[in-house]
N, C-alpha and C positions, 0 to 999 in steps of 0.2 A: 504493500500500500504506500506506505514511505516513496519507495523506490518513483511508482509508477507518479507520484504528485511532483516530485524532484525533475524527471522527465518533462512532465506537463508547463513547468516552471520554469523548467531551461527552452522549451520551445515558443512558451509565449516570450520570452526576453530575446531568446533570437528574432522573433517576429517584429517585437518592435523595434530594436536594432536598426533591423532591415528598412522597417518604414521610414527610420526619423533619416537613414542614410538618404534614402531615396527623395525624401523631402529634400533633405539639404541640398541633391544632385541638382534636383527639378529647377529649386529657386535660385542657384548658381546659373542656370543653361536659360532660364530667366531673365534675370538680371542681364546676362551677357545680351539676349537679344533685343531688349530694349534698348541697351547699350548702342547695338548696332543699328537699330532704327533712329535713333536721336542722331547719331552720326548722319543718315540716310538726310533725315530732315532738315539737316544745320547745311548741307548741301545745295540745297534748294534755295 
């Protein structure tokens, strides 16, 4: 029982792990393409 909750507990921490990584990817790749659009527009 221990065991299987320990399991359960290290997969939700990997999970969010993962998410908040992916979060942080997203608003980095973001960030960059507003970046690049601002550039686009100061162009013009």
């Amino acid at each position: 029982m221990f065991i299987t909750l320990t399991v359960l507990a290290a997969l939700i921490s990997g999970m969010f792990v993962a998410s908040v990584a992916s979060t942080i990817s997203a608003l980095r790749r973001e960030s960059e393409d507003f970046k690049a659009l601002m550039e686009r527009h100061k162009v013009f």
